[in-house]
C-alpha positions as CSV (number, residue, x, y, z in Angstrom):
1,X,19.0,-30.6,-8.8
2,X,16.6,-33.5,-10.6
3,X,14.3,-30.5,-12.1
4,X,10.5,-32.4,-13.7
5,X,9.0,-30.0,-16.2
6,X,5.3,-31.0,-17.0
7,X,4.6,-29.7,-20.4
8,X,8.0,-28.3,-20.9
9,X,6.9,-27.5,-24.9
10,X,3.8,-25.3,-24.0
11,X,2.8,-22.5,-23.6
12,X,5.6,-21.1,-25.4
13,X,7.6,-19.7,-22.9
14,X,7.9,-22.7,-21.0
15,X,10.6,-23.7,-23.4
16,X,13.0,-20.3,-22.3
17,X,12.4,-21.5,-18.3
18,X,13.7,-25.0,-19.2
19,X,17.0,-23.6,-21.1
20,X,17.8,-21.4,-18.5
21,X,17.2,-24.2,-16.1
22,X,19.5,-26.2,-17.6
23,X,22.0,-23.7,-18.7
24,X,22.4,-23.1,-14.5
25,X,23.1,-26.8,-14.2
26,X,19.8,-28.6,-13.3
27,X,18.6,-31.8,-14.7
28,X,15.9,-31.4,-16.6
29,X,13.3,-33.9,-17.5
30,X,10.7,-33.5,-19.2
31,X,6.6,-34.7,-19.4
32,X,4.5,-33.9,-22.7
33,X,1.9,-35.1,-25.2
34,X,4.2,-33.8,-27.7
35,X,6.2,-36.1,-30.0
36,X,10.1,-35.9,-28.7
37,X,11.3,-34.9,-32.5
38,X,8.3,-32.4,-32.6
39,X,9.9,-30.3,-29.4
40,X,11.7,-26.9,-30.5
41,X,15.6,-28.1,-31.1
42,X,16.7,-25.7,-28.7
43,X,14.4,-27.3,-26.2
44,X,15.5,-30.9,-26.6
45,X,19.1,-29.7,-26.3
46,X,18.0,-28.2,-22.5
47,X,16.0,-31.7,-21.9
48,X,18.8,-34.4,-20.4
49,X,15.4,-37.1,-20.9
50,X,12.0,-36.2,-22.2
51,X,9.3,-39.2,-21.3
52,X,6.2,-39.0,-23.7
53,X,2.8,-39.5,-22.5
54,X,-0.5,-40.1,-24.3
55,X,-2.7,-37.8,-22.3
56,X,-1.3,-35.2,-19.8
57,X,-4.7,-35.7,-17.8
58,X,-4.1,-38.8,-17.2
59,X,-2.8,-39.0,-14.2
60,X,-1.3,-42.8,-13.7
61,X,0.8,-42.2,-17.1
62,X,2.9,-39.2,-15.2
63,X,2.9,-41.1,-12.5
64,X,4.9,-43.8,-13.9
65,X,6.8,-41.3,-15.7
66,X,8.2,-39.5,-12.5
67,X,8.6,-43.1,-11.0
68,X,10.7,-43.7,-14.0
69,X,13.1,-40.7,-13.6
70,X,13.1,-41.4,-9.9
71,X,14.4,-45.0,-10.4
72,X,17.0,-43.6,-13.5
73,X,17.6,-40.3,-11.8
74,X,17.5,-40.7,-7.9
75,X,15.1,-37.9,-5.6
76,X,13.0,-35.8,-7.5
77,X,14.0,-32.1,-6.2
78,X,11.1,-29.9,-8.1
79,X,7.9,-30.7,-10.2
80,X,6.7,-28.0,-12.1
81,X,4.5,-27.1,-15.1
82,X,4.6,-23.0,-15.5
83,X,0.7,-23.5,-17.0
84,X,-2.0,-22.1,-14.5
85,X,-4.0,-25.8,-16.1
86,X,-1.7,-28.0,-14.8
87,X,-1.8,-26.8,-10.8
88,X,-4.1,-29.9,-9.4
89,X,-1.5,-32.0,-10.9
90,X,1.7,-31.1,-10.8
91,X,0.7,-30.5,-6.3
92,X,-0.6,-34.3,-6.6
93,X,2.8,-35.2,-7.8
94,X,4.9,-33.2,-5.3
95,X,2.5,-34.9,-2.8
96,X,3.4,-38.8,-3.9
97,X,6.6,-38.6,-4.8
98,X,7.2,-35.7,-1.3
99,X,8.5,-33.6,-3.9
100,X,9.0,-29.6,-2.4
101,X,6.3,-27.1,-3.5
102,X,2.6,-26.6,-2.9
103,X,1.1,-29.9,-2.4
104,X,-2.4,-31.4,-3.1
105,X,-4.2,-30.2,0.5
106,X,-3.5,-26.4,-0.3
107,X,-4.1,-26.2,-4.2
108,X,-7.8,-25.5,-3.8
109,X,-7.0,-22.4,-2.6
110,X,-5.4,-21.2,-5.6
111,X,-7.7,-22.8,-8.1
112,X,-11.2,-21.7,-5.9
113,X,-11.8,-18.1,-6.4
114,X,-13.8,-17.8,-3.5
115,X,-11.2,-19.8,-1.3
116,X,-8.8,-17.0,-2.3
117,X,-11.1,-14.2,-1.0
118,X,-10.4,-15.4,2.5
119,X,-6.7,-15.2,2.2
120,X,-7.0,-11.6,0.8
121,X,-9.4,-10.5,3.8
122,X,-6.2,-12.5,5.9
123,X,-3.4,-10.2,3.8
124,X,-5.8,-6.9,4.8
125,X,-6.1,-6.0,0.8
126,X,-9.9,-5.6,0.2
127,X,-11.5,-8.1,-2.1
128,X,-14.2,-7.9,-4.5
129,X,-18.3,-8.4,-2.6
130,X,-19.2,-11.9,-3.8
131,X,-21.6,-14.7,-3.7
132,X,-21.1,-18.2,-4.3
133,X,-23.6,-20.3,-6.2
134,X,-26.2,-18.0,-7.4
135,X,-29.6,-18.4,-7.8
136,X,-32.8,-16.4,-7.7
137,X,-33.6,-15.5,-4.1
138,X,-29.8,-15.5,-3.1
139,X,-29.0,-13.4,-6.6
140,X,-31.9,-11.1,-6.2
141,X,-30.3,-9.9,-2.3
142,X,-26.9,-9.9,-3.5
143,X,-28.1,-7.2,-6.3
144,X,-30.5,-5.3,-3.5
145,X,-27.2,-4.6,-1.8
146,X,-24.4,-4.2,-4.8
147,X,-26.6,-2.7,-7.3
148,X,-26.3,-3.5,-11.1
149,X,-24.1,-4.8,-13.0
150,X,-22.9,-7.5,-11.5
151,X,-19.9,-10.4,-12.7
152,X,-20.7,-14.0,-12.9
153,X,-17.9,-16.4,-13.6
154,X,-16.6,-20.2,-12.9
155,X,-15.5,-20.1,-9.3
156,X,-12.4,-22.6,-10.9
157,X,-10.5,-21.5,-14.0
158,X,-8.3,-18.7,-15.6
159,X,-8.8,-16.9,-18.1
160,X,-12.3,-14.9,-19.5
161,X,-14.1,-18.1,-20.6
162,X,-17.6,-17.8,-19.2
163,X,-17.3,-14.8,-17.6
164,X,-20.1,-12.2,-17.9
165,X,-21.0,-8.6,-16.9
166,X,-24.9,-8.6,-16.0
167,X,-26.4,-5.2,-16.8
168,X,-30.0,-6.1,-15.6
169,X,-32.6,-8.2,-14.4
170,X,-33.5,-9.4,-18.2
171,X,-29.7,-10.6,-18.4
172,X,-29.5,-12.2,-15.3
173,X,-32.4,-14.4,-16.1
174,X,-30.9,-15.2,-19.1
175,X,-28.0,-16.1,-17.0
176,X,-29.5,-18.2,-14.7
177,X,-31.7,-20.0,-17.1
178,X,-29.1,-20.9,-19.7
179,X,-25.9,-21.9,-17.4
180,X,-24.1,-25.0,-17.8
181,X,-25.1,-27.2,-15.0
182,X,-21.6,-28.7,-14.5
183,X,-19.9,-25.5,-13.1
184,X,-19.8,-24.3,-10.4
185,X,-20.0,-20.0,-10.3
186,X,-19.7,-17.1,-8.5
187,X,-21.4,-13.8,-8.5
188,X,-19.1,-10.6,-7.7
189,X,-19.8,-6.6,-7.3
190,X,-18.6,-4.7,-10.5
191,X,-15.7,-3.0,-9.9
192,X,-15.4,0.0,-12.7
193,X,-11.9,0.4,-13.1
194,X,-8.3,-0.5,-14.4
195,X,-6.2,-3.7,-13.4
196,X,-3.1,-3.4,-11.9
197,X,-0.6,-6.6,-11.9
198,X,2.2,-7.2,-9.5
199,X,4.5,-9.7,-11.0
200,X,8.2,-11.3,-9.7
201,X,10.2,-13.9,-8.1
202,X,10.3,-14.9,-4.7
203,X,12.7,-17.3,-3.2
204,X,12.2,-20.2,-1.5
205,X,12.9,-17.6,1.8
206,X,9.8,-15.6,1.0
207,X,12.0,-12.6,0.3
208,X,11.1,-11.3,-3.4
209,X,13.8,-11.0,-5.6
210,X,12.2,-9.3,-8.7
211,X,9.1,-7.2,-9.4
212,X,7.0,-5.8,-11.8
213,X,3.9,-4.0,-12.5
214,X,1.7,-3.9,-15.5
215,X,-1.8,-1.8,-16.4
216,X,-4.6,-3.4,-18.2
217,X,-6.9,0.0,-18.7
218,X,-9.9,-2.2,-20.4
219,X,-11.8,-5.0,-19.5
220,X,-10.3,-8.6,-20.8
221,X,-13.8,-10.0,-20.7
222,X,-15.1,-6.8,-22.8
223,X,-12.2,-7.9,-25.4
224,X,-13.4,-11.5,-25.5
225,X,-17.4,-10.8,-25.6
226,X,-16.6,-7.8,-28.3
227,X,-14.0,-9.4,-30.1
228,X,-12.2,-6.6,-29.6
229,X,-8.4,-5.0,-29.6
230,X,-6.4,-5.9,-26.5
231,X,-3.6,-3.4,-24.9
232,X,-1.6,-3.1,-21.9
233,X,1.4,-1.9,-20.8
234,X,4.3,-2.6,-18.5
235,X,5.4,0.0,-16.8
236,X,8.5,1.2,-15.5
237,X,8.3,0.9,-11.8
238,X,6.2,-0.6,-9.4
239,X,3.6,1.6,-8.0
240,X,4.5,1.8,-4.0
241,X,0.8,0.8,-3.4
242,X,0.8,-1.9,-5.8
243,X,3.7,-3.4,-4.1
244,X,2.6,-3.9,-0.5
245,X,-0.6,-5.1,-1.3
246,X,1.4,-7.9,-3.5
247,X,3.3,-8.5,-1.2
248,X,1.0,-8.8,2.3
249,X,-1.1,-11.0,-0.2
250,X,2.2,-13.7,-1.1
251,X,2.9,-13.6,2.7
252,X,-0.7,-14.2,3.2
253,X,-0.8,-17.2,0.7
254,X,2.8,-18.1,2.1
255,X,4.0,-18.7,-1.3
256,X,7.9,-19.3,-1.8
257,X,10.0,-20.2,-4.5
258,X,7.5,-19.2,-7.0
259,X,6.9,-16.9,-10.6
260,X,3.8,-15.0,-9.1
261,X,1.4,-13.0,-11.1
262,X,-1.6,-11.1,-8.8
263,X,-4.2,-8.7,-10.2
264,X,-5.7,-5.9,-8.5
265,X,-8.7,-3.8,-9.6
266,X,-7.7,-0.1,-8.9
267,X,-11.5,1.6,-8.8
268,X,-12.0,4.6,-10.9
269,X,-14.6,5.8,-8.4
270,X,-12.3,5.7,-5.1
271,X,-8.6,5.1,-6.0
272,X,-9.1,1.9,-4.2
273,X,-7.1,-1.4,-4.6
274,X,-9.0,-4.4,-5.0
275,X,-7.7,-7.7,-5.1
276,X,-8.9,-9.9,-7.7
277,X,-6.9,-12.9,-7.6
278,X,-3.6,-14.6,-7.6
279,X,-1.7,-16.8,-10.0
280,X,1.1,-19.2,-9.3
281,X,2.5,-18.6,-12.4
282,X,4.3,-16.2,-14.9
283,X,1.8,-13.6,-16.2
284,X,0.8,-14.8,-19.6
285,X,1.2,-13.5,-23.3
286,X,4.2,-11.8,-23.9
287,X,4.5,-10.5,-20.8
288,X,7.2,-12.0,-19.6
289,X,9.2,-10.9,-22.8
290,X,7.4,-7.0,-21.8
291,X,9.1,-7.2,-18.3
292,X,12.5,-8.1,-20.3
293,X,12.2,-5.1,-22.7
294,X,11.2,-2.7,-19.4
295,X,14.0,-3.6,-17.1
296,X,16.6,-4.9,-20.1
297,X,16.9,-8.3,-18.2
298,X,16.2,-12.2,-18.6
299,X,13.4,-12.6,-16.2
300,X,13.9,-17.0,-17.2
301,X,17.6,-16.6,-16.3
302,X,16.4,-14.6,-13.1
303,X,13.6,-17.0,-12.3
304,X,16.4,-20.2,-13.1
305,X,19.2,-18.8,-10.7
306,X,16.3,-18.5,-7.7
307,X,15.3,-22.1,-8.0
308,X,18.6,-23.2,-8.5
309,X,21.0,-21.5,-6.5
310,X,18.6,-19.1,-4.0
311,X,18.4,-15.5,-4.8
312,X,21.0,-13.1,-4.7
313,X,22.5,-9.6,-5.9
314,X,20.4,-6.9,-6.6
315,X,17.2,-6.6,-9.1
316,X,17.5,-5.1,-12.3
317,X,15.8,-1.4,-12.3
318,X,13.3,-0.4,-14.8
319,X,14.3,1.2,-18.0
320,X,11.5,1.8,-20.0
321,X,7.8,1.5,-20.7
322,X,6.9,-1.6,-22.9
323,X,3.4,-2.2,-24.3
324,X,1.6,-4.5,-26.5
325,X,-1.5,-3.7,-29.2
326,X,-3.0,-6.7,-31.0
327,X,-4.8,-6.3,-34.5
328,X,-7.4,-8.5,-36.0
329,X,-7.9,-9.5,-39.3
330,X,-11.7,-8.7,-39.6
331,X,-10.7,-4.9,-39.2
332,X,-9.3,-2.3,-41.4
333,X,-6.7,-0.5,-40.5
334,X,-5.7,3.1,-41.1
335,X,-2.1,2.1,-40.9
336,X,-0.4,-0.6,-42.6
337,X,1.9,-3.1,-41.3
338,X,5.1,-1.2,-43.5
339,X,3.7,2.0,-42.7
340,X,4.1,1.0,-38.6
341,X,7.5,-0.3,-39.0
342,X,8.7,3.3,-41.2
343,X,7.0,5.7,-38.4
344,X,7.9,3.8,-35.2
345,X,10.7,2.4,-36.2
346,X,13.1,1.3,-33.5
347,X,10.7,1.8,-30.9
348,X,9.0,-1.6,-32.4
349,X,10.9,-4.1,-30.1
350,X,8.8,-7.6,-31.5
351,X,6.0,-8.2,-34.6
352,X,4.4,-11.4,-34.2
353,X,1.3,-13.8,-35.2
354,X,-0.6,-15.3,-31.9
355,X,-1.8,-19.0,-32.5
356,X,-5.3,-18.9,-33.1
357,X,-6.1,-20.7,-29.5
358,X,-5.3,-17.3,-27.9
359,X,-6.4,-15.0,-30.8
360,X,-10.1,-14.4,-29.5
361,X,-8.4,-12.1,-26.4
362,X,-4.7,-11.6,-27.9
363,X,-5.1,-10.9,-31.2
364,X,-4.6,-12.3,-34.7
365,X,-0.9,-10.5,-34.6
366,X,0.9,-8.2,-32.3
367,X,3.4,-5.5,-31.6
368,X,5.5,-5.1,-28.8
369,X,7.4,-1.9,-28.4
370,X,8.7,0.6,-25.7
371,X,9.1,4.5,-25.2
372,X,10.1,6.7,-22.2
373,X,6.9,7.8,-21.2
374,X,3.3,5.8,-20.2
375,X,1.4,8.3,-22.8
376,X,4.0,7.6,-25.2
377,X,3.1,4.5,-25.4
378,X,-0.6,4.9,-25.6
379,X,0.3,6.7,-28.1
380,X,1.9,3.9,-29.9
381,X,-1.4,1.8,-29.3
382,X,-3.2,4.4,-30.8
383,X,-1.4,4.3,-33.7
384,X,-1.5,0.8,-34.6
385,X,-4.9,0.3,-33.9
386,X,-6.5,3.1,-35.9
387,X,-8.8,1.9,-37.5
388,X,-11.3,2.9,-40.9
389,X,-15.1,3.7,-39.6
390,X,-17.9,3.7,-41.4
């Protein structure tokens, strides 16, 4: 298999993919702005060629890149990037070069939020009340119906970035008077509640090969805007409900050979799942490192064999509870870094500084660890991110 990784050096993880790639016998070539002796070593050992381009945007210089391997190489089998940013790109490659994998014509409907609603009305999972391109008069109705507050983000993007939670009329025409002029947004109900993911692997016969869950019980946009702690937790099974609503939304999507990462809103009002949208990629963080620690596997080796070779044998079971809590160097801290390592000993599983591009929502540095129980591990959180009032 003549495997293309676009941006094999970042984020992070993307390095682990490519090893285990190559360690189950696929070519793997690589695209990045990064200088070739700047890659990790490990990396450039996995890498059988690595072209380097000026700017990843740029579309003609990856172009002539994956023209370049297909001349040295023969067929291009896969084109990949595993960064939510790269997904116009890496489907306007598979559609040049007829490479396999979601092409140009479908990609909107993973990038557009409000293109994705349709697909979860078609799955049956109930979606979030929305409307697309606010302004006054069509704001003002959408609020007569749904109440205060409302949501207002870019309909395209990941991630928190210019998302806000409109408490009133005051902030809404604050909203409306100060928004960028290039973007494009959308206006949802607010849904009070926790988010549930439901993460895995499925083949490139639609047939899931691994699967986990994790709970976010605070807002990520509350974290950015408060530059506050962030803390979630992978848990140890898959919640039955969780798991057919993931999976009636992949069939609806008709996604196949893929890392997936979907988030639902369960509603502390109702107990209702929501569906808030769906990523074509690994969930991000550490998370894929949580799902290791959970279900004592190698989700890159997992996700490497079903690209490879197809799917097979059974899916490791869940072990344990794994959770993350981020500090931030502005705060004090009841507990000190020692006195966390002496109390919770073996139960911290990774300790770790975030680069500063994630640190707003991540953290400055983090802990990983893992306990038997969901309140243990709360617990844990608690612990680290006591911190000195007053």
């Amino acid at each position: 298999m003549n495997f293309v990784f676009f941006s094999p050096h970042f984020p992070g993880s993307s390095s682990e993919f490519a090893i285990r790639l190559h360690e189950e016998g696929a070519t793997v070539l690589g695209i990045g702005d990064a200088a070739y002796d700047d890659l990790p070593e490990r990396l450039r050992g996995a890498l059988t060629e690595y072209y380097r381009v000026d700017n990843m945007e740029n579309q003609d210089e990856t172009l002539r890149a994956v023209g370049y391997f297909t001349h040295k190489y023969g067929k291009i089998d896969r084109f990949e990037s595993m960064n939510e940013y790269w997904l116009e790109s890496d489907a306007q490659m598979r559609t040049d070069f007829n490479i396999d994998g979601t092409k140009a014509d479908f990609v909107d409907n993973l990038k557009q939020k409000s293109k994705m609603k349709d697909f979860f009305r078609k799955s049956g999972v109930d979606t979030v009340r929305f409307l697309k391109n606010p302004d006054r008069i069509s704001a003002a109705a959408f609020i007569a119906e749904n109440g205060f507050p409302v949501v207002v983000k870019p309909d395209l993007g990941s991630g928190a970035s210019h998302t806000y939670k409109l408490s009133d009329q005051e902030e809404l025409d604050y909203f409306l008077h100060t928004r960028p002029d290039d973007t494009e947004f959308i206006m949802e109900e607010f849904i009070d509640g926790i988010i549930l993911t439901y993460d895995g692997i499925i083949d490139h016969e639609g047939v899931v090969r691994f699967q986990a869950s994790h709970r976010f019980e605070q807002s990520i946009m509350k974290v950015v805007s408060d530059d506050d702690h962030l803390r979630y937790f992978c848990l140890k099974n898959v919640d039955p409900e969780v798991e057919k609503a993931g999976r009636s939304i992949l069939e609806a999507f008709g996604i196949r050979e893929r890392f997936f990462h979907i988030e639902l809103f369960k509603s502390n009002k109702n107990g209702r799942l929501i569906a808030l949208e769906v990523n074509m990629r690994p969930p991000g963080a550490w998370m894929t490192d949580a799902i290791n620690y959970s279900y004592e596997t190698d989700v890159y080796s997992l996700w490497a064999r079903t690209v490879v070779h197809g799917g097979s044998g059974a899916p490791p079971e869940g072990r344990h509870f794994t959770g993350y809590a981020s500090r931030k160097d502005r705060k004090d801290y009841v507990h000190s870094h020692e006195d966390i390592l002496r109390e919770l000993g073996d139960a911290v599983v990774r300790y770790d500084e975030i680069d500063a591009i994630f640190s707003r929502a991540s953290g400055d540095r983090a802990y990983q660890f893992r306990a038997d129980s969901l309140d243990r591990v709360r617990e844990i959180a608690d612990y680290i991110q006591a911190v000195h009032h007053g």
